[in-house]
N, C-alpha and C positions, 0 to 999 in steps of 0.2 A: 261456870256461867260467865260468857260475858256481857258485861252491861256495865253502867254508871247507876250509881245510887245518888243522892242528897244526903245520907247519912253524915255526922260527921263534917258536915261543911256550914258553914258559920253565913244565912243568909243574909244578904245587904239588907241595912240599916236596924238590925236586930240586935245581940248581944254588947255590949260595951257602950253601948249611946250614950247609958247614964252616967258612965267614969268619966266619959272622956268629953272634952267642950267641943261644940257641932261645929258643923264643918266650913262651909266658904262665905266667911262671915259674921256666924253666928243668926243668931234668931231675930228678923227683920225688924225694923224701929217703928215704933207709933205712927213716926213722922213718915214713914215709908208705905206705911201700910195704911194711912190715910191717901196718900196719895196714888197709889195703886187703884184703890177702892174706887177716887176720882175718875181716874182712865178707865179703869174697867165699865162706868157710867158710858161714860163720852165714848168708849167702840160700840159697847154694843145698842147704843142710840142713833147709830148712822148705819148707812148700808154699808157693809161689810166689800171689802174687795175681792171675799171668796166668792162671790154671788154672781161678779163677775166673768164670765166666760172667758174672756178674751183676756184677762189680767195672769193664767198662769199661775195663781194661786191658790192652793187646795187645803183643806185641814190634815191631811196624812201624811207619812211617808211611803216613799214606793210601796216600801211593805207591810202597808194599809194601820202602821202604829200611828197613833193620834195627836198630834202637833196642837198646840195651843199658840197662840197670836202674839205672848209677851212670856218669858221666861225671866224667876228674880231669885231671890236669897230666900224662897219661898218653899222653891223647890227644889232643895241641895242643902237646905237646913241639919237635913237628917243625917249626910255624909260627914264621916270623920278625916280629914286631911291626914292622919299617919296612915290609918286602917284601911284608906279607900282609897288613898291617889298615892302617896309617899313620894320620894323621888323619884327622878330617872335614873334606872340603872338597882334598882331597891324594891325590895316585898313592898306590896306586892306587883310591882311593874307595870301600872295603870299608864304611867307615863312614857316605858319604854326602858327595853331592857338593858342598855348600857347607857353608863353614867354620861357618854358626852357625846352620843347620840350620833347625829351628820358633820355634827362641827369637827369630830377625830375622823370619821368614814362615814364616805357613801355609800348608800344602797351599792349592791351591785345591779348592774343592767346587764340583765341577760334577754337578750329575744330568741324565742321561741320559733324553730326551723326544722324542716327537715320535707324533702320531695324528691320525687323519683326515685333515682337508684342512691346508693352510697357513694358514686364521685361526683353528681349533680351537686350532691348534700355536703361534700367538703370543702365544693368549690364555695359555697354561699358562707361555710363558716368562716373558711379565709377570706371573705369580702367583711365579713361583719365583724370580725378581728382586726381587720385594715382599720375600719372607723370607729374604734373606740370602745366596743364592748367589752364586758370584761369576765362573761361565763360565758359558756355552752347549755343549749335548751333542745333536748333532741327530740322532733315529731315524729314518728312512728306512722306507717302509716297502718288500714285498717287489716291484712291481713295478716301485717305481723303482731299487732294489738289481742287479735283473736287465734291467735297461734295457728296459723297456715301457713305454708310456703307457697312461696310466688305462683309455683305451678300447681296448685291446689286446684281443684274445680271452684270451691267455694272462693277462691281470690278473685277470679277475671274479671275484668274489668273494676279492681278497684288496688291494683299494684300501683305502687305510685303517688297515688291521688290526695290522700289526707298529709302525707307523712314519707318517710324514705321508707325503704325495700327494706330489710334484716333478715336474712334466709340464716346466715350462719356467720363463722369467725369470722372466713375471706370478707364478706359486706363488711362485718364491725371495723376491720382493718385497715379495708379502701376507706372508711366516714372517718376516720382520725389521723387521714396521713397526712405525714407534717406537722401535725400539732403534740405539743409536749403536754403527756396527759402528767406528768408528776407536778406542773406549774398551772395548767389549766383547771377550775373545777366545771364538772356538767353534770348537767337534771337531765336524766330521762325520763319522759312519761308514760307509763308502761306500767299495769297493774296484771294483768291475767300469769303474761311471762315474764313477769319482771326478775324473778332468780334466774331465767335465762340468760335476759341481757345481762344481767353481771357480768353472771360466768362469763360471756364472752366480751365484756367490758375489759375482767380481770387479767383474761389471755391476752386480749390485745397489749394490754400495758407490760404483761411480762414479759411478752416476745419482743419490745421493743428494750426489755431491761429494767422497767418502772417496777418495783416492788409494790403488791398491793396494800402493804403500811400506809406508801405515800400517797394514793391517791383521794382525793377528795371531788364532794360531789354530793349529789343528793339523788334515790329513785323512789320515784313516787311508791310504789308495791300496796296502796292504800285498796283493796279487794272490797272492804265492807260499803266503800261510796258505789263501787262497780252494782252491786245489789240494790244499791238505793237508787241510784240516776243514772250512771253513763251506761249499765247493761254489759261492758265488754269484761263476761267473766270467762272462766276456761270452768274449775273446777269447785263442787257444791263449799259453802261458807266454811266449813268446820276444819274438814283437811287444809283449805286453803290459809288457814290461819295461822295450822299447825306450821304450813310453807312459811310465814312470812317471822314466826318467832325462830325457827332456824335461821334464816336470815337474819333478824337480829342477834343472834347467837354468835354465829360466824364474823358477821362487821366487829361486834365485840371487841373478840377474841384477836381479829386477824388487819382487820382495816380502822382504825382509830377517829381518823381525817371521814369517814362516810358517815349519811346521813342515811341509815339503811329504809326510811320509811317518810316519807311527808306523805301528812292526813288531809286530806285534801278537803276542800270543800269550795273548788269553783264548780265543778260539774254535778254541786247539788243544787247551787243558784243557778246555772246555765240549763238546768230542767225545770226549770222557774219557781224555784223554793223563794220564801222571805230572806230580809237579812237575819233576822233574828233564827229562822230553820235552816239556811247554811252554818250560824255559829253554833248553833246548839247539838247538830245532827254532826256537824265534824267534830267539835269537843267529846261529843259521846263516842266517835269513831276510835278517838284518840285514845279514849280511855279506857276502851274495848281490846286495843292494843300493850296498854299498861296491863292490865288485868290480867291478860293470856301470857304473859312475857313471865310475871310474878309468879303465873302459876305452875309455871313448866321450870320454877327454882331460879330465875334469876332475881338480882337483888337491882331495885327498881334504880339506883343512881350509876348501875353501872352500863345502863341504855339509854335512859332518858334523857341523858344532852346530847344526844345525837338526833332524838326525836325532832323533825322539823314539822312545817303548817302549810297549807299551801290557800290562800283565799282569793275572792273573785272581788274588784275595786266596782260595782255599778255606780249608776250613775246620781243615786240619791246622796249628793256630797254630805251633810254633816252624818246621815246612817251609818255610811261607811267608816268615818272615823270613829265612830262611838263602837262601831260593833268591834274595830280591832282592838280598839283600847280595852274593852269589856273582856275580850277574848285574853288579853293576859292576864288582866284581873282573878276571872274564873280561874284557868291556868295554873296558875301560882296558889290562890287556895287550896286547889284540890289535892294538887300535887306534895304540898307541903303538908295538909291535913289529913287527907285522906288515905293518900297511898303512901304516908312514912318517909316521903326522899326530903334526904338530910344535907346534899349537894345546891346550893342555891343556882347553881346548872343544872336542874332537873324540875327549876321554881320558874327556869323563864322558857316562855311560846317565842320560838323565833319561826318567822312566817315569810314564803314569797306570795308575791299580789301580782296578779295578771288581770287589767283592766279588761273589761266585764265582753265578751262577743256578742253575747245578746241583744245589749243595749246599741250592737250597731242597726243601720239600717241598707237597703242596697240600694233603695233611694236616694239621691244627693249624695254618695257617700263619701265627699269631701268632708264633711259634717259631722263623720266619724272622725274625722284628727281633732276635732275640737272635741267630742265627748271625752277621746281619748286622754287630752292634757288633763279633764277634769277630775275623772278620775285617777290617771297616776297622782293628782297633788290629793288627793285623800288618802291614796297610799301613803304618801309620803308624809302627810300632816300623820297619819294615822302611826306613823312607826315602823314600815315594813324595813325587811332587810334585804330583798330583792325584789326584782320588780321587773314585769314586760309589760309591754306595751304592745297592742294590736294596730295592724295594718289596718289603713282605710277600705281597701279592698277584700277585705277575707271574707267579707260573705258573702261576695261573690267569687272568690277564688283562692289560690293559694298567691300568697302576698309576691308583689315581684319587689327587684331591688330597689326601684325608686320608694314604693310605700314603704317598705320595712326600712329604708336609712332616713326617710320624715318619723316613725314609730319612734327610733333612736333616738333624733334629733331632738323629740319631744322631750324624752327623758335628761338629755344633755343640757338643754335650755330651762328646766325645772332646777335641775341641780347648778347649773352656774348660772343664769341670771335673775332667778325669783327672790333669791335671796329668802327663801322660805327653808331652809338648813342653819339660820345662824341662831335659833335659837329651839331650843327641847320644847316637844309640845307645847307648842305656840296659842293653844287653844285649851288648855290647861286651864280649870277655872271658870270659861265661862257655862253661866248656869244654863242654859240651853244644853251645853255637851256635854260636860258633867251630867243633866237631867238624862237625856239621853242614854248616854251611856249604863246610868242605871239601868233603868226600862229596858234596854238589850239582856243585861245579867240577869234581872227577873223572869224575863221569857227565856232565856236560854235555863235556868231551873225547873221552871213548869216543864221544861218537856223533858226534862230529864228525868222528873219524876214520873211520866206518863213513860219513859221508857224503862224504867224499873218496874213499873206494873205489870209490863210485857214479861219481865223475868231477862233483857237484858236486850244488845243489839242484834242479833241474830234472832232472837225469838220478836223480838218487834217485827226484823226485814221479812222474818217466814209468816207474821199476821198482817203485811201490806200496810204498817202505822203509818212509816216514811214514805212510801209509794203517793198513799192517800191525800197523805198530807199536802206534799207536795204538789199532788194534781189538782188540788183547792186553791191551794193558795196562784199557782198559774192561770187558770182560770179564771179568777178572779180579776187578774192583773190582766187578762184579757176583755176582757170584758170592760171595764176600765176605758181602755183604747178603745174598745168600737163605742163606747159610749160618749167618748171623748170628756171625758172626765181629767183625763190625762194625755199630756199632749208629748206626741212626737215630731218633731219638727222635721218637716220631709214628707210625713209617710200621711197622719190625719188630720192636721195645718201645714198651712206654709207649700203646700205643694206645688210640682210647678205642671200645667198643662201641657206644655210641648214638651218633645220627648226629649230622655236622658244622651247626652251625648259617651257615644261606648268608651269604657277606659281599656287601657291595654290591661291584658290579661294574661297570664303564667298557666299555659293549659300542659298537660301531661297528655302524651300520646301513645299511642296503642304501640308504637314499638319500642320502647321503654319497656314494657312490659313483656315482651318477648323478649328479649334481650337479657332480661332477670331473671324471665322461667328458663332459658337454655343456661345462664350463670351459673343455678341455682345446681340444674342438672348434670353439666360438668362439674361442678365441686364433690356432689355423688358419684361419677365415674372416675373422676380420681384419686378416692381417698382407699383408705386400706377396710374393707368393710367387715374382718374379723375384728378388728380392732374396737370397730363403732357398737357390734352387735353387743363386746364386753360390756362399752362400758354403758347403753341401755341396760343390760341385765343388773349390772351393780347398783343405775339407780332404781330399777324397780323395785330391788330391795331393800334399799333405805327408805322408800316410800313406803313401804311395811311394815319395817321396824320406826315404830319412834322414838328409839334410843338411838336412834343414827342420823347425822343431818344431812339434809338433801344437798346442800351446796357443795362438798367435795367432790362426789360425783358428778354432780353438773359443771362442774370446772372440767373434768377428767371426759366429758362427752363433747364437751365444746371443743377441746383439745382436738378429739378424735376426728374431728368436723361433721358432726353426727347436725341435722338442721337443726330447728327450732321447731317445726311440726312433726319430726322423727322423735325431740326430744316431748314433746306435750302428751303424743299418741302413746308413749310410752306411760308415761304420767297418766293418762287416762286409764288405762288399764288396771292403774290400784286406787284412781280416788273415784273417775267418773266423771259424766259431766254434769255439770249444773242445769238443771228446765225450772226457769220460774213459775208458779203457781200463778194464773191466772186471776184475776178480783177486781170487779165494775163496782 
């Protein structure tokens, strides 16, 4: 079964209260608590400034959790300073998983790229390499996300457009030339074929000499969010899981330096979940991951520090740092509690943050570099360990060079002039975040426990719990805006009457796309196709057998230069495809 239980986990502010003296403070003073008593006269004796329309300020957060006007030693009495916050760098990691935080290293800044074919896409990494970046973020575009090649019928007209082209090795080989993948690390984001792109991640680096020991990196391969929000799956939940614990299996064993999995959970808030149901719904993701991994005989601390996180920064700035901080909290209990890991590398969540897309707008969208700063400094109050940042322009297009080197710049100017890195959780303490941050962990328990009622994540995603959920909570948040309840500056105030002056824009053209489907086609007219047919056949039969893992073969077909929708169509053939169940 996979799922997450509550069993076994020790819920905030419950056991040990009464051993141990309470937490930021202790228990408020007479003299405190007469004077509280005063203030709380004197607000709500006047007109409140929430009453005010035009002031901006509301009792919620974005994700409609309930804000109170004064936060004190009131409400943090409960929390225990070792049990609940401890150091930085220490169980359970409320504060951030290494002891010396930004002040030893910075996040890395990685942005997130990829358009047109494979040399458009190399060219932009060596622009983005010029100015200071310091990973690789590969975008995909949508038919290689959905396993088609270029010249698929189902591709046309959308080769190109999200993401780069990836037919087969030759692409993966043209998107890295020039760059040393044994010193560079890169995230691909790619769940349906993401054992593909390995495999021809892995070729590439051999053929250039890179042992796949040395390489490092992180791929998304997160399948169970594809079921819950983004939709780009290939094959039904169960086989595909089995896909992704052979892939753990193999990093293991073979690649040390990778990061065979980050569990994602931006494109559960970017189908407009809460903050509270992106942490809860990717924690249970994760743990759905552990669980499967256990089950097929591996021992939980010989994977689990490779496990990464991948979360979304919105724009509710204290939300966001409380949900990250909560999110290692949970983390670290469960993992030490529940599921037995004895490595205190398997106790800490290390997570990239990619400020929020949604929260842009394509009005004003200058006004996107300002949400953007706000959100990476939540990131970054928040503890992340990588970090992108969005182009002003991405919703209306694919970002050009000027917006993505301001994106950059944002993050360069956070870390060298805010001086917001010289000290660990800077916001450590106050009772607001602290309070906060409970309230995330709670709601992130309630739904953990409503997804154990389901019998687990899969048997939730096949009764529409997270579907549902999520389309409530959207809805809501819409509604909101047309009621103006909640204001976005640009779009339902602050508008301007005359019209938008056009910004340059990064269009992909139709012969791109030709250009990829003849590529695609030559690379099939001159490979050796007894070769290719072998090595489908071998993996159809590791696909059969589940005492054999898929990734050897799929290295041995990349090889052959067999495509990416020669290799899925094959794969289809033993798992099927996935059709979601329909539910209003």
């Amino acid at each position: 079964m996979l799922g997450v239980s509550s069993a076994n986990v020790e819920p905030p502010g419950m056991a040990k209260m009464i051993e141990r003296p309470s937490g930021l403070g202790g228990q408020p003073s007479a003299d405190y608590e007469e004077e509280r008593a005063r203030w709380e006269q004197r607000w709500h004796s006047r007109t409140s400034r929430r009453h005010d329309p035009g002031s901006g300020a509301v009792d919620r957060t974005i994700s409609d959790l309930p804000l109170k006007p004064l936060y004190g030693p009131e409400d943090v009495a409960h929390l225990d300073l070792v049990r609940d916050l401890g150091m930085p760098g220490e169980f359970p990691y409320t504060r951030g998983i290494h002891a010396g935080m930004y002040r030893d290293r910075l996040w890395t800044m990685r942005q997130f790229a990829g358009f047109g074919n494979a040399k458009q896409t190399n060219e932009r990494y060596h622009f983005l390499l010029s100015q200071g970046q310091m990973g690789l973020s590969v975008a995909f575009d949508m038919p290689t996300l959905m396993g088609y090649d270029s010249d698929a019928p189902l591709a046309r007209g959308e080769v190109g457009k999200c993401g780069v082209a990836i037919d087969s090795l030759r692409d993966m080989e043209i998107l890295f030339n020039g760059i040393d993948l044994g010193e560079i690390t890169t995230s691909m984001t790619i769940n349906g074929p993401a054992a593909i792109a390995l495999a021809q991640y892995i070729a590439t680096a051999e053929a250039k000499g890179i042992p796949r020991a040395k390489l490092g990196g992180t791929l998304q391969a997160d399948i169970l969010k594809e079921y819950i929000a983004q939709k780009e799956w290939i094959f039904p939940p169960r086989p595909h899981v089995r896909i992704i614990v052979d892939m753990m299996k193999f990093c293991t064993a073979e690649m040390p330096r990778w990061n065979t999995i980050s569990i994602s959970g931006y494109h559960i808030r970017e189908a407009g979940s809460t903050a509270a149901q992106e942490l809860a719904f990717t924690l249970a993701d994760g743990f759905a991951y552990v669980e499967a991994a256990m089950k097929a005989g591996m021992d939980v601390d010989s994977f689990a520090p490779r496990l990464s996180f991948f979360f979304n920064s919105h724009i509710d700035f204290f939300e966001e740092i409380c949900k990250f901080r909560a999110a290692r909290r949970i983390y670290a209990r469960r993992m030490r509690d529940k599921y037995g890991a004895k490595d205190p590398r398997s106790w800490t969540l290390r997570f990239h943050t990619q400020t929020a897309g949604c929260s842009a707008t394509a009005q004003q969208p200058e006004n996107n570099i300002v949400r953007v700063a706000f959100e990476a400094m939540a990131a970054v109050l928040g503890g992340t360990q990588s970090l992108h940042t969005n182009s002003m322009d991405e919703v209306l297009a694919l970002p050009t060079e000027k917006s993505v080197e301001i994106a950059l710049r944002t993050q360069q100017v956070l870390a060298y002039e805010t001086n917001v890195t010289n000290v660990i959780d800077p916001l450590g303490g106050s009772y607001f975040v602290e309070a906060l941050t409970d309230e995330m962990e709670k709601q992130a328990e309630e739904y953990f426990r409503q997804i154990e009622e389901y019998g687990g994540v899969i048997e939730a995603i096949e009764a529409g719990f997270f579907q549902h959920e999520i389309a409530d909570a959207s809805y809501r948040y819409q509604r909101s805006l047309e009621t103006k309840d909640r204001v976005i500056v640009g779009v339902n105030a602050f508008a301007k009457d005359d019209e938008e002056v056009p910004m340059d824009l990064l269009k992909i053209g139709e012969a791109m796309e030709r250009g990829q489907a003849q590529a695609v086609a030559e690379v099939r007219a001159g490979r050796d196709g007894t070769k290719v047919e072998a090595a489908l056949a071998s993996l159809k039969r590791a696909c059969r057998d589940e005492s054999q893992n898929v990734m050897p073969p799929l290295v041995e077909a990349v090889n052959a230069l067999a495509t990416e929708g020669e290799i899925v169509e094959a794969m289809v053939e033993v798992f099927g495809r996935y059709r979601e169940r329909a539910s209003f």
